[in-house]
Kinemage of the C-alpha trace (Angstrom):
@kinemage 1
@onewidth
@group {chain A} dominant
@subgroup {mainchain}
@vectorlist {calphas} color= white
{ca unk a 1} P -14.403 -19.689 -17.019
{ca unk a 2} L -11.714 -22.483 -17.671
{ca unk a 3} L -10.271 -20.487 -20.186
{ca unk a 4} L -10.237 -16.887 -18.345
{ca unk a 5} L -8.811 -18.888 -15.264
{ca unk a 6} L -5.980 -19.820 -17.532
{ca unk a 7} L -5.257 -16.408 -19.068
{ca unk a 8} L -5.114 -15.510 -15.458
{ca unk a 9} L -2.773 -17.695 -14.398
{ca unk a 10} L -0.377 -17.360 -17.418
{ca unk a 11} L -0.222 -13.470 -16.709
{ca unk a 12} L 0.473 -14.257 -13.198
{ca unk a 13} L 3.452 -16.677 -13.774
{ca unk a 14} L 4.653 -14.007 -16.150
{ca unk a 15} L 4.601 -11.175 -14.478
{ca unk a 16} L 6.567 -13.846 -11.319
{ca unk a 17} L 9.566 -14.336 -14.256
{ca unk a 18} L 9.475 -10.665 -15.385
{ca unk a 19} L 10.891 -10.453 -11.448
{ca unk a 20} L 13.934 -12.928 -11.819
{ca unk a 21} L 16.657 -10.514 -11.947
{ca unk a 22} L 15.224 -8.480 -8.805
{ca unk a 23} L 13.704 -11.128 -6.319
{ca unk a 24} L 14.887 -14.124 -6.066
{ca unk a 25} L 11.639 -16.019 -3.960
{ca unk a 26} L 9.427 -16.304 -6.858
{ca unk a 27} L 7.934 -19.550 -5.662
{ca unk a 28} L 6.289 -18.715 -2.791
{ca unk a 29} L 5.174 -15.498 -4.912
{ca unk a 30} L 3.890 -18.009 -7.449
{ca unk a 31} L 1.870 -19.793 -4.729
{ca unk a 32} L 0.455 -16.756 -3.115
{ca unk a 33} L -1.028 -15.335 -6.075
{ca unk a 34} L -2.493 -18.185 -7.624
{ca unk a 35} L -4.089 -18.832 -4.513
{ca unk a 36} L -5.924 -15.596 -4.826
{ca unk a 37} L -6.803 -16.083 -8.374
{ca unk a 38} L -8.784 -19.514 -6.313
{ca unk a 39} L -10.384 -18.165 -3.884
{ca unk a 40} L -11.316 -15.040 -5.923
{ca unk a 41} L -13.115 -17.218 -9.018
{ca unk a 42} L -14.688 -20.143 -6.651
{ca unk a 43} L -14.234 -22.723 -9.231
{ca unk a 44} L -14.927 -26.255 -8.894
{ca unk a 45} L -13.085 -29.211 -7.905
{ca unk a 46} L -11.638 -30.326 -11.097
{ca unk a 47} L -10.162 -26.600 -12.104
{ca unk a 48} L -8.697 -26.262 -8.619
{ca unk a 49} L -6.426 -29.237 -9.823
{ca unk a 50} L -5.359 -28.381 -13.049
{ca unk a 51} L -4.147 -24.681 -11.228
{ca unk a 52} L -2.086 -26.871 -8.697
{ca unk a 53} L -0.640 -28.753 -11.491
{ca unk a 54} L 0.237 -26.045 -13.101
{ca unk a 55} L 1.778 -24.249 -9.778
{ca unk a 56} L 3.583 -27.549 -9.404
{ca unk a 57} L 5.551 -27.196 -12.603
{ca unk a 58} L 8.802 -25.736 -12.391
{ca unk a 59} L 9.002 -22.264 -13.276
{ca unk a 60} L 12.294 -22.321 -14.915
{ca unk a 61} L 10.478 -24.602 -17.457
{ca unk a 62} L 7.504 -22.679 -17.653
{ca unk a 63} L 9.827 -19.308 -18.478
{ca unk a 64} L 11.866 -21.433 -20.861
{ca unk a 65} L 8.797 -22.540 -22.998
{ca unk a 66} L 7.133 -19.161 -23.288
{ca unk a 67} L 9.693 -16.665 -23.165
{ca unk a 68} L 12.375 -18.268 -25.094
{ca unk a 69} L 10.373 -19.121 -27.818
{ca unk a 70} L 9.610 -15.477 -28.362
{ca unk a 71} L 5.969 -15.300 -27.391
{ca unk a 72} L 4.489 -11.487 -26.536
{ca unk a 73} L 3.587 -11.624 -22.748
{ca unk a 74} L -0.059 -12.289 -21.694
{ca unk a 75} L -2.102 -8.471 -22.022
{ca unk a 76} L -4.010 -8.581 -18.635
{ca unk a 77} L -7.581 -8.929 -18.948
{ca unk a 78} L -9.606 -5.428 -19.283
{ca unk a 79} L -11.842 -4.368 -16.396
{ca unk a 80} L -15.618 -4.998 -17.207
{ca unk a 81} L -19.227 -4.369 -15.598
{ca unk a 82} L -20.402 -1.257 -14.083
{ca unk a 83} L -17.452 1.577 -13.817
{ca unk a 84} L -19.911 3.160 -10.602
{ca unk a 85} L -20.194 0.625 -7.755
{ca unk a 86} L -22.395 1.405 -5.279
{ca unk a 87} L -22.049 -0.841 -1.300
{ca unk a 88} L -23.942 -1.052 1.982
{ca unk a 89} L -21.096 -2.526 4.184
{ca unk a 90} L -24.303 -4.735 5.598
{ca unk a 91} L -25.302 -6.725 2.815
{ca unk a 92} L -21.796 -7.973 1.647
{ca unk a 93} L -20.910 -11.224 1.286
{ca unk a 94} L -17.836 -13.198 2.992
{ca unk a 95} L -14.240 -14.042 1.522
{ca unk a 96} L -10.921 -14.882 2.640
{ca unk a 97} L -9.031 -13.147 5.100
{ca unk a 98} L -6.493 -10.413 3.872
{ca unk a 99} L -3.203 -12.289 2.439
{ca unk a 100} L -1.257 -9.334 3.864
{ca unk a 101} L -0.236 -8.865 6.937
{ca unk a 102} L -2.786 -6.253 8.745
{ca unk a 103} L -3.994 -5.552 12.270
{ca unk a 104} L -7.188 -7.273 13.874
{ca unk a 105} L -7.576 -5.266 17.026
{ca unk a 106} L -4.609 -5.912 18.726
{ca unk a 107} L -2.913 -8.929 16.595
{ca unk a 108} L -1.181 -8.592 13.808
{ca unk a 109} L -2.210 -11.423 11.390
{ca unk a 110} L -1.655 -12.518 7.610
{ca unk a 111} L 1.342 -13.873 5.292
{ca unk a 112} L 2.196 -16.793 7.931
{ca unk a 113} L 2.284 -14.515 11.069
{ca unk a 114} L -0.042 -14.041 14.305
{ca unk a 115} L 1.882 -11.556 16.680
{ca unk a 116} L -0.016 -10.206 19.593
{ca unk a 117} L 0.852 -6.532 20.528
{ca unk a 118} L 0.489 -6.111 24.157
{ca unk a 119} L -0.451 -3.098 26.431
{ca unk a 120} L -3.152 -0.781 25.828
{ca unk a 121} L -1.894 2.005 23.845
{ca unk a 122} L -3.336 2.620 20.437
{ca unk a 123} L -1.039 0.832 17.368
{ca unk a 124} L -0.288 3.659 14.650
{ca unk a 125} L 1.275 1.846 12.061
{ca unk a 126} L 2.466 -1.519 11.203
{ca unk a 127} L 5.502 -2.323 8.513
{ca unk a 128} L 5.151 -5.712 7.622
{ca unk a 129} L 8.905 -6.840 6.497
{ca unk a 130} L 9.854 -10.442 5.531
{ca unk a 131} L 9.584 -12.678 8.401
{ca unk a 132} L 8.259 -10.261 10.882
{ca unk a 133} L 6.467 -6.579 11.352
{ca unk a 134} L 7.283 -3.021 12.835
{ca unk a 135} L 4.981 -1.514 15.010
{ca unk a 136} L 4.164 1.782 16.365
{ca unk a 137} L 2.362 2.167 19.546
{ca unk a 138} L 1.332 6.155 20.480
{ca unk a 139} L 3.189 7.653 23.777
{ca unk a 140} L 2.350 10.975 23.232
{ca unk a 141} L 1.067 13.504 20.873
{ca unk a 142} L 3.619 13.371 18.010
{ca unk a 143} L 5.925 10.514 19.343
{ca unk a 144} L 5.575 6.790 19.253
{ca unk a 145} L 7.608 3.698 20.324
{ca unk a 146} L 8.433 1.246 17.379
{ca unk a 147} L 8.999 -2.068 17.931
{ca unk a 148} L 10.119 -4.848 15.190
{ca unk a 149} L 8.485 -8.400 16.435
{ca unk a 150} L 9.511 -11.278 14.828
{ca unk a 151} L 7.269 -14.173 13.184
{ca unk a 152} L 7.415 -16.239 16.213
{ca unk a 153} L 6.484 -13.070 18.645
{ca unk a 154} L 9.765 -12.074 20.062
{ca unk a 155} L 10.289 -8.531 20.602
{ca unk a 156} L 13.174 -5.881 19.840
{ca unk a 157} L 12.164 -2.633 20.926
{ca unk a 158} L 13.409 0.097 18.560
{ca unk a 159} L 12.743 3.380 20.516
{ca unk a 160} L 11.150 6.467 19.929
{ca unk a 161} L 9.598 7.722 16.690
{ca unk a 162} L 8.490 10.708 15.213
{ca unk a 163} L 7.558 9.726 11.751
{ca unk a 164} L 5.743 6.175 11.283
{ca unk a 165} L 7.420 3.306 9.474
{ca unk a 166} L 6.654 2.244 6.055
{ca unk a 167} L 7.710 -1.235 5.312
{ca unk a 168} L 9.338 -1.603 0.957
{ca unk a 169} L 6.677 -3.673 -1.077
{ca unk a 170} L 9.328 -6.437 -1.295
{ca unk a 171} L 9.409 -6.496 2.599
{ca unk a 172} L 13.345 -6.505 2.974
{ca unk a 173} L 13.275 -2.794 3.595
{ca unk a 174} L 11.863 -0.598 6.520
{ca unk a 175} L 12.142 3.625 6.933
{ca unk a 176} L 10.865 5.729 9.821
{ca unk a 177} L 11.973 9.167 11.231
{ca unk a 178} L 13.691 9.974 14.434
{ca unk a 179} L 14.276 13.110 15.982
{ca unk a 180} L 14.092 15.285 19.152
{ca unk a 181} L 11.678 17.044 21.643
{ca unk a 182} L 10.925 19.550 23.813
{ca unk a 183} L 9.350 19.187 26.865
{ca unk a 184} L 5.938 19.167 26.000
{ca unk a 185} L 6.446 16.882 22.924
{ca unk a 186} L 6.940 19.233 20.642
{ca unk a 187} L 9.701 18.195 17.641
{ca unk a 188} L 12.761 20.429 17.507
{ca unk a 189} L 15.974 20.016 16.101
{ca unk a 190} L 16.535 18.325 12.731
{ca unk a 191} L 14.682 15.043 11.189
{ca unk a 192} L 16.810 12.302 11.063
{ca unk a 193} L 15.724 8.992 8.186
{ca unk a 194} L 16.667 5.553 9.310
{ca unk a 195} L 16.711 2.935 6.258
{ca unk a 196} L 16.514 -0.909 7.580
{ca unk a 197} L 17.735 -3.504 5.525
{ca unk a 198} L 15.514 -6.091 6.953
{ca unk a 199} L 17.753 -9.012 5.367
{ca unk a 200} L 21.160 -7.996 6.925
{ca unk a 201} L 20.007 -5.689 9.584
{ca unk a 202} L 22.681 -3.006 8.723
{ca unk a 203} L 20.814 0.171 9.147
{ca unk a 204} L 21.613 3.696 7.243
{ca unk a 205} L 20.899 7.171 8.656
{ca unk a 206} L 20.656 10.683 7.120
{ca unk a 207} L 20.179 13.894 8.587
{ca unk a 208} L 17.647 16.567 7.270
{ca unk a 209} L 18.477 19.939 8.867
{ca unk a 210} L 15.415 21.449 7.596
{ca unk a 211} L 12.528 19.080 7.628
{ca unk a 212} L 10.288 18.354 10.452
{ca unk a 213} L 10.384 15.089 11.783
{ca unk a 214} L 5.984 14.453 11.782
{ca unk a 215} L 6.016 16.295 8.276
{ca unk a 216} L 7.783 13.535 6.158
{ca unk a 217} L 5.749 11.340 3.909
{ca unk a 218} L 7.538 8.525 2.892
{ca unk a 219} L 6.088 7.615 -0.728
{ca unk a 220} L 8.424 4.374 -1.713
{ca unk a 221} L 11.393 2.783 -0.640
{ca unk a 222} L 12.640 0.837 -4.084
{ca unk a 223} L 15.902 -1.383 -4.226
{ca unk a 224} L 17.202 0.710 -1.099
{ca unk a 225} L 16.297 4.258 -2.142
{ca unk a 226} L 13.841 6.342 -0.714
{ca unk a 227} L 11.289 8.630 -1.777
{ca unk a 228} L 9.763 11.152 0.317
{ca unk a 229} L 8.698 14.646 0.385
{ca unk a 230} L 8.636 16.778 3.536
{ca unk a 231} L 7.514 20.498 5.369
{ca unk a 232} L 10.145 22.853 6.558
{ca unk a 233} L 10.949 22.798 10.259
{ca unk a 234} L 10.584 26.749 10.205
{ca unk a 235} L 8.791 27.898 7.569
{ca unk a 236} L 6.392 24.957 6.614
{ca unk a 237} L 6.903 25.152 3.122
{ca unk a 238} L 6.723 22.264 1.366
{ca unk a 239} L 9.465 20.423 -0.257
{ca unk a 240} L 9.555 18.740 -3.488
{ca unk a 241} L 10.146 14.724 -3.920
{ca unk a 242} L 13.626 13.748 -3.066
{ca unk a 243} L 15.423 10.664 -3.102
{ca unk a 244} L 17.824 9.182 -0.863
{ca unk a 245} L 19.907 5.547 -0.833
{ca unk a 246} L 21.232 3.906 1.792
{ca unk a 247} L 24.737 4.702 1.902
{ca unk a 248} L 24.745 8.204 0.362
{ca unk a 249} L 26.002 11.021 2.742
{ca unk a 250} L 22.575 13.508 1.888
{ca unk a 251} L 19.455 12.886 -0.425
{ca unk a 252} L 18.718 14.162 -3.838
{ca unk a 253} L 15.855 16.257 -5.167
{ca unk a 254} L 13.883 14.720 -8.138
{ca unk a 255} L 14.056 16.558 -10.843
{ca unk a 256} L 10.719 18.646 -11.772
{ca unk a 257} L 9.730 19.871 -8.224
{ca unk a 258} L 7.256 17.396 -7.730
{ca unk a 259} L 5.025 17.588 -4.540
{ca unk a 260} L 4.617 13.966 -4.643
{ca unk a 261} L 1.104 12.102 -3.284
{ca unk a 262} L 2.428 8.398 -4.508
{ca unk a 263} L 5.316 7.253 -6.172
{ca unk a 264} L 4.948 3.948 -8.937
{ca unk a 265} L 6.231 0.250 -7.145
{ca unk a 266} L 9.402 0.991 -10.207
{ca unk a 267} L 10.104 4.848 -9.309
{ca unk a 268} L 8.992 5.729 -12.694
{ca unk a 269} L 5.500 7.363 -12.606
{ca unk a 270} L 4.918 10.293 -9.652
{ca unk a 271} L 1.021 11.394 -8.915
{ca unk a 272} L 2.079 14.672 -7.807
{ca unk a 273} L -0.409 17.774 -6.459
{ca unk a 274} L -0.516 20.850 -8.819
{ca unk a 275} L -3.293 23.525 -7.389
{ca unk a 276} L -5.259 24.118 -4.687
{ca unk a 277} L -8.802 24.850 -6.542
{ca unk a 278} L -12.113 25.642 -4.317
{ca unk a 279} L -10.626 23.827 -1.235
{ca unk a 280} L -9.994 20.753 -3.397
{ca unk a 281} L -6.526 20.250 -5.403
{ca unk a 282} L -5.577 19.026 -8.769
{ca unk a 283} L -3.613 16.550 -9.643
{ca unk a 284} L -1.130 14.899 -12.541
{ca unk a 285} L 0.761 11.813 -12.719
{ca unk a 286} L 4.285 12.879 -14.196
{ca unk a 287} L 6.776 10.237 -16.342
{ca unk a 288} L 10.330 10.634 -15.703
{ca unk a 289} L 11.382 8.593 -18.178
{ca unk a 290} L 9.930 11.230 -20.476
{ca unk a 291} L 9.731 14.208 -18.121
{ca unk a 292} L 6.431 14.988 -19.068
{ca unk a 293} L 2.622 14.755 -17.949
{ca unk a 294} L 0.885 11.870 -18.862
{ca unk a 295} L -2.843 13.175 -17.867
{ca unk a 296} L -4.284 15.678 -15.122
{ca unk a 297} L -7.120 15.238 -12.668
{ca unk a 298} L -9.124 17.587 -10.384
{ca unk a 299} L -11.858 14.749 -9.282
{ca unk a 300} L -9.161 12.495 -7.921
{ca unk a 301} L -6.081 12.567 -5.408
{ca unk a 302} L -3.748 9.625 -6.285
{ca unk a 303} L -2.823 7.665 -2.709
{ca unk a 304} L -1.206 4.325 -3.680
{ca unk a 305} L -0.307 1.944 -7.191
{ca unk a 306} L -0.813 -1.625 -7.534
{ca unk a 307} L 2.170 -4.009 -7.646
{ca unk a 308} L 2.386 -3.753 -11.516
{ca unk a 309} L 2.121 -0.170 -11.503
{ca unk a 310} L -0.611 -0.244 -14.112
{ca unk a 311} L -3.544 1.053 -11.538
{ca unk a 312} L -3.584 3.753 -9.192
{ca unk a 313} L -5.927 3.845 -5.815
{ca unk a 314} L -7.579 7.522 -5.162
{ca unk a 315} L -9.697 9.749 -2.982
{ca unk a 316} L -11.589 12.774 -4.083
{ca unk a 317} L -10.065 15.742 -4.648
{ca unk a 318} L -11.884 17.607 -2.037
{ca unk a 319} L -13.188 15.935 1.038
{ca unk a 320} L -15.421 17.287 3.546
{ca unk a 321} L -16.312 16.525 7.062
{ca unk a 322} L -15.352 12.743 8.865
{ca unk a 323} L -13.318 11.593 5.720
{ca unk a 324} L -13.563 10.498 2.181
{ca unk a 325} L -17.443 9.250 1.161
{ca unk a 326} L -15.760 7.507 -1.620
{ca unk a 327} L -12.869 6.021 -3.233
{ca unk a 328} L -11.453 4.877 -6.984
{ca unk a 329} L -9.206 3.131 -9.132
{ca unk a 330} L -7.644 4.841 -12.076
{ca unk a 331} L -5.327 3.457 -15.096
{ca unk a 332} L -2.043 4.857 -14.144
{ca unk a 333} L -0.910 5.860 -17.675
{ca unk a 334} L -4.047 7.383 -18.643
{ca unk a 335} L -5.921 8.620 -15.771
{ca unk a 336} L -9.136 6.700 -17.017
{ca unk a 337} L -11.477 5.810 -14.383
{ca unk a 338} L -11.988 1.820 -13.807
{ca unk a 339} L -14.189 2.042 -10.491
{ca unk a 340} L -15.554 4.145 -7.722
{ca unk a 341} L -17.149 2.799 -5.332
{ca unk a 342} L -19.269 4.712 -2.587
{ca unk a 343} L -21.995 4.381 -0.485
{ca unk a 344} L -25.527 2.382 -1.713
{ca unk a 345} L -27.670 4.937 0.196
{ca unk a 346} L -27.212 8.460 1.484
{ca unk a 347} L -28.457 7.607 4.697
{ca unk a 348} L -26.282 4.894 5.848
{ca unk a 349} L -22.967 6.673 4.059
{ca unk a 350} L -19.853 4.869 3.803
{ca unk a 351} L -16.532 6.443 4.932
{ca unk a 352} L -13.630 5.193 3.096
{ca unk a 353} L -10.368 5.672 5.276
{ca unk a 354} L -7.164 3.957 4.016
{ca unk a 355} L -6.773 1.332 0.908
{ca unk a 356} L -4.169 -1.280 -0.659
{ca unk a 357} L -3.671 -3.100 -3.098
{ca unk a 358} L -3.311 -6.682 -2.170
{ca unk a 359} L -1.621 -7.725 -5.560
{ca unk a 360} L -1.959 -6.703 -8.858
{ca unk a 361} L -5.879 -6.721 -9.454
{ca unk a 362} L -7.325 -6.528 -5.795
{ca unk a 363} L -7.887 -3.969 -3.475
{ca unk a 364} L -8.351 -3.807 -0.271
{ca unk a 365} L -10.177 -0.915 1.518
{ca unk a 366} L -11.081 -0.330 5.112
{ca unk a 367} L -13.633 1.458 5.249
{ca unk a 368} L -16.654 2.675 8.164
{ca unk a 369} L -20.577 2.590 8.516
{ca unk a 370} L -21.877 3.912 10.943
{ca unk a 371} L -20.104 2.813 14.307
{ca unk a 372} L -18.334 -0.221 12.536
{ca unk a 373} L -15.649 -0.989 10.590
{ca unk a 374} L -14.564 -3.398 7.901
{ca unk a 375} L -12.208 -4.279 5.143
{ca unk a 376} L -13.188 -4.889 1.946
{ca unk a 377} L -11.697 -6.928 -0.869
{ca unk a 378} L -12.893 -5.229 -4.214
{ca unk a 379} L -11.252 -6.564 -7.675
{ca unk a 380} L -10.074 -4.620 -10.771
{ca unk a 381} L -11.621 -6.616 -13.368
{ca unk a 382} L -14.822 -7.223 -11.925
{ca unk a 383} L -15.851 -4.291 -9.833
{ca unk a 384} L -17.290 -6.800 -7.373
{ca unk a 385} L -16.509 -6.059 -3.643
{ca unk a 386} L -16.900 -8.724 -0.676
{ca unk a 387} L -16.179 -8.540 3.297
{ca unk a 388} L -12.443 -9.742 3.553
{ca unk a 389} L -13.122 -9.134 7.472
{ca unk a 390} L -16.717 -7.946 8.584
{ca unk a 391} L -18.276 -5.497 9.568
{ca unk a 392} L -17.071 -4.974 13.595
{ca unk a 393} L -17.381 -2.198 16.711
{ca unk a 394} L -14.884 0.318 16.340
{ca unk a 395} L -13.771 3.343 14.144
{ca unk a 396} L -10.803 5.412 13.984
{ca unk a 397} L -12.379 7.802 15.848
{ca unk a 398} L -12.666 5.791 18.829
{ca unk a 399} L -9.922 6.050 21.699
{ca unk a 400} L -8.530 2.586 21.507
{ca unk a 401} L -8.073 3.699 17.533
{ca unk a 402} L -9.658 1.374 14.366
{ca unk a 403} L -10.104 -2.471 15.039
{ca unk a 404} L -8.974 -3.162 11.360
{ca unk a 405} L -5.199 -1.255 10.404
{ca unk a 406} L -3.761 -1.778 6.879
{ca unk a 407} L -0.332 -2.107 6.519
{ca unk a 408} L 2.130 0.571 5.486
{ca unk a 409} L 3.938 -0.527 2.473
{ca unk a 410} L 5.229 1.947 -0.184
C-alpha cells in the first residue's frame, strides 16, 4: 500500500510541475490533491506523515531531482477490479465532502467557500472561479439573473442571462450568453458571448448574428479562448465547434465541422456526434493534432474529460424516459471502457443526471433513487464508489430544483 501510495504521489507532484509554465499556484494544487490521494486510501498514522513530509518539500527541489536528471515521468497506475459496477445509492458508505465547489440546497460550499444564495428561486448553474462563484437564479422560462458572490459572501449582481455560465477549469475565466426578449420571454435578436477574466475583471464581448442565445453550449474555455457550438436563430441548424479569444473581433470555426459534445482540458481531443441511429447517436473523439479519428462509439455519448485529459465521462447513446440509468468512463485515446456503473437492482433504478471529474482519477456523479438525491465519489483505478454527500429529499424534478448542483466547469 506504502509503495502504491508513493507511485501516487510522485505522479501527482509531476503532473503539478508539468503545469509550471501555465499556472503559477502549484502549491496549493500540490496540497489539494494529495489530500485526496489521503482521504481516498485511509492509511494509517505513520503513512499520513511521510505524505506531509513529502508535501512539505519544496517543489522546485522535487522537479530539480527528477526531471533534471532525465527520469521518464511516473505512467499512472492502470484501472483494476470489475469494469461493470453495479450501486444501490442506500447501502453506500460515507467519504469526504466534494473538494469542489458545488451547491447543497441553497449554499454554495467547497474549495474554502460557504456562500448562501438567498431568495427562493431555483439556482441553475454555478461557475466556481478563483476566490468566488457565479450563479444563476431562474426568472423566467429561458432567462436567468447571474450573480458573481465573492468568498466572503458579498454580492455583484451581473444581470440577465440567456445562456448559463461555465466557469474555465483553472477558475480565472467565466463565459455566459446575453441577449434580448420579447415580451413573453422569448429570445430574439442576436446572441451576444461575454468572456470574464476573473483575475483582472476586464471582460470581452462578441456578437453572434445567427445563433440563439439558449442554444449555445459552451464546451471549454482554455487560456482565454472559447469553445462552443450553437443552433441557428432561424433555421435551427446546428453549427459546428468554433473558437473564439478574448480580444478577437468574431470567432473561428474549427476545422473538420465538428458537432462537438466535449472538448479535452488542452483543446486537443473533440468527442464530437456523427449519426443519429435508432433514436440513439454515434459518436467519435477526433485529434486535431492529427486531424483524424482516434476511435468511434455508438454505446456512449462523451459529456466531460478529466483534468489530464486521459479519461472521458459518458452517458448512453440513447436514453429513454426520466434520464440516463447509467453512466461510464472511457480512455480518451482509445475509447476503451474503464467503468460503468448503474443501478444494483431493476427495481430501485438509479438515474444518473450530471458528473465531474474532481481531479484526475475521481469522479463525481449526482445521481437519483427514487425521491432522493446524492453525489457520489467513484475512482478510476478502483471502480469503488462511496456517498461524497448522502442520499437526501429532492430531485431535479422537484420545483425548488435538485438539493445537490455540480459545478459548471469546462
Amino acid at each position: 500500500m506504502n509503495d502504491s501510495l508513493d507511485d501516487e504521489l510522485r505522479r501527482s507532484l509531476h503532473h503539478q510541475a508539468d503545469g509550471i509554465p501555465r499556472r503559477p499556484d502549484l502549491t496549493r494544487g500540490a496540497i489539494t490533491r494529495a489530500s485526496g490521494i489521503r482521504r481516498r486510501r485511509r492509511i494509517a498514522s505513520g503513512v499520513v506523515a511521510a505524505v506531509l513530509v513529502a508535501i512539505a518539500l519544496p517543489l522546485g527541489l522535487w522537479v530539480g531531482d527528477s526531471l533534471s536528471s532525465g527520469q521518464d515521468p511516473v505512467e499512472p497506475p492502470t484501472p483494476s477490479g470489475d469494469t461493470h459496477v453495479e450501486l444501490d445509492l442506500r447501502s453506500l458508505p460515507s467519504d469526504d465532502l466534494p473538494a469542489l465547489p458545488y451547491l447543497d440546497n441553497r449554499t454554495v460550499v467547497g474549495d474554502g467557500i460557504s456562500v448562501d444564495v438567498p431568495g427562493t428561486a431555483p439556482i441553475a448553474a454555478i461557475a466556481p472561479v478563483s476566490d468566488g462563484v457565479y450563479v444563476a437564479t431562474a426568472t423566467g422560462s429561458y432567462d436567468w439573473l447571474l450573480t458573481r458572490y465573492a468568498a466572503d459572501g458579498q454580492a455583484v449582481e451581473i444581470g440577465q442571462v440567456l445562456g448559463l455560465p461555465v466557469a474555465s477549469a483553472d477558475g480565472r475565466w467565466v463565459a455566459y450568453l446575453t441577449g434580448q426578449t420579447n415580451q413573453n420571454g422569448n429570445p430574439v435578436g442576436p446572441a451576444t458571448l461575454t468572456l470574464v477574466d476573473d483575475e483582472t475583471g476586464d471582460a470581452s464581448t462578441v456578437t453572434l448574428p445567427d445563433a440563439d442565445a439558449t442554444q449555445v453550449t459552451i464546451h471549454a474555455i482554455v487560456d482565454g479562448t472559447v469553445y462552443f457550438t450553437y443552433d441557428e436563430f432561424r433555421t435551427g441548424r446546428r453549427v459546428p465547434l468554433q473558437t473564439w479569444t478574448s480580444g478577437d473581433s468574431s470567432p473561428q470555426p474549427v476545422s473538420g465541422g465538428l458537432d462537438a459534445t466535449a472538448v479535452s482540458p488542452d483543446g486537443r481531443l473533440v468527442a464530437q456526434f456523427t449519426k443519429l441511429v435508432d433514436f440513439g447517436s454515434c459518436s467519435a473523439m477526433f485529434d486535431r493534432e492529427t486531424a483524424g479519428v482516434l476511435w468511434r462509439t455508438c454505446k456512449y455519448q462523451v459529456r466531460g474529460f478529466s483534468p489530464d485529459g486521459r479519461y472521458v465521462w459518458a452517458f448512453p447513446a440513447y436514453t429513454e424516459g426520466y434520464g440516463p440509468t447509467s453512466a461510464a468512463i472511457l480512455d480518451a485515446e482509445t475509447g476503451e471502457l474503464v467503468r460503468r456503473y448503474d443501478s444494483e437492482s431493476q427495481r430501485r433504478y438509479i438515474t444518473f443526471h450530471d458528473a465531474v471529474f474532481e481531479d484526475d482519477d475521481s469522479l463525481l456523479i449526482r445521481a437519483e433513487q427514487g425521491d432522493q438525491t446524492s453525489l457520489l465519489r467513484c475512482e478510476v483505478y478502483t471502480g469503488e464508489c462511496a456517498a461524497a454527500e448522502p442520499l437526501t429529499k429532492g430531485t431535479a424534478d422537484d420545483l425548488a430544483g435538485s438539493p445537490y448542483l455540480l459545478p459548471d466547469v469546462g
